[in-house]
N, C-alpha and C positions, 0 to 999 in steps of 0.2 A: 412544150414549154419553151419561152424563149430563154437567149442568155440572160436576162437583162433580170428574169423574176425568180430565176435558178439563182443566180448570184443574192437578190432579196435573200430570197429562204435560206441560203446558206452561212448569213450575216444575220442573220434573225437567231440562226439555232448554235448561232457562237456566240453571240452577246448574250441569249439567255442564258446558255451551260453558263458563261461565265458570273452573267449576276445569280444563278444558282448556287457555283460552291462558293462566293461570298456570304452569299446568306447563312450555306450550311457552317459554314465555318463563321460566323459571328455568333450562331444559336450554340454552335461549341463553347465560346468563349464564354456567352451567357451561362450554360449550365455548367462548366471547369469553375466559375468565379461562385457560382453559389451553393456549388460541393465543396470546393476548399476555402472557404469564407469562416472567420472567426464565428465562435455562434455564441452569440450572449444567455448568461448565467440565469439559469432557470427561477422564477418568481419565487419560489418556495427557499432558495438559496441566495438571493440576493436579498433578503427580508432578515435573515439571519438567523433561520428556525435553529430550535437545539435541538442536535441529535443524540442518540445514545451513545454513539463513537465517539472517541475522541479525537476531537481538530489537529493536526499537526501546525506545530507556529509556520506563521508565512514565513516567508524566503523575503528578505529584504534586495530587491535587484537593485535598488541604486548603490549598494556597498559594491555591490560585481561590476557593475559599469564603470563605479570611481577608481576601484582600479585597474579595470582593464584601461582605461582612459590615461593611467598614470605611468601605466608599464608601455602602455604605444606610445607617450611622449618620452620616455628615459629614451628605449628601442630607437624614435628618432634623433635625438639629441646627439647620442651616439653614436649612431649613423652617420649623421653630418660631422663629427670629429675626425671619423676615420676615412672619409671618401676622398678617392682621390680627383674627382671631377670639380671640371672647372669652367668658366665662362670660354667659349670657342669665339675667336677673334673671324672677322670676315677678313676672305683673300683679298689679298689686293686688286683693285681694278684694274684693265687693262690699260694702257694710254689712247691706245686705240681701239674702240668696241669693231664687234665683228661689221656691223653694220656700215660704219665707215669705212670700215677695208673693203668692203664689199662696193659700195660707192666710188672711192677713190678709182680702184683697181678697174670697174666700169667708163670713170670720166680719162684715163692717161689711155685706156685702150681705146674710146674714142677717138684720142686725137692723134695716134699714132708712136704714142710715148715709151710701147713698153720694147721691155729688153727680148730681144730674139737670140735664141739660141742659135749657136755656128756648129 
């Protein structure tokens, strides 16, 4: 075999490995998503048969949320009374950015200008 179909084969059988554990791993995600998937309420019980047992009243969740909704707004109001943080001012600019000194210090050593140590 030459080099040329050694190297094929050996870019053939990594781009496949690789679109293989993509796939394995997308077939993952498909069956995790339709094992842990809500499952809707069985026909016999969305119909609203009566059973012998008796129903427990529902649980009203929007009373829980209005107040959980109500104790995280006090919690932040709160929060914002006692913080000590505050807007951070930016430092002041240089008068002269690096970039000019950088230039500058280029065009006076061009021409002879700079200080030499004795």
């Amino acid at each position: 075999m030459t080099d040329l179909t050694l190297s094929l084969q050996i870019t053939a059988l990594g781009m496949g490995l690789v679109f293989a554990a993509i796939l394995v791993l997308w077939l993952m995600m498909i069956v995790l998503t339709a094992l842990t998937a809500d499952k809707a309420p069985a026909a016999g019980q969305a119909q609203g048969t009566v059973s012998d047992s008796p129903q427990p009243a529902p649980v009203i969740e929007t009373d829980f949320k209005a107040r959980a909704a109500a104790i995280a707004v006090a919690m932040a109001l709160a929060g914002q009374e006692t913080s000590s943080v505050r807007a951070l001012t930016e430092p002041p600019t240089a008068i002269v950015s690096a970039w000019q000194l950088g230039m500058r210090t280029r065009l006076l050593a061009e021409k002879g200008h700079t200080r030499r140590q004795k």
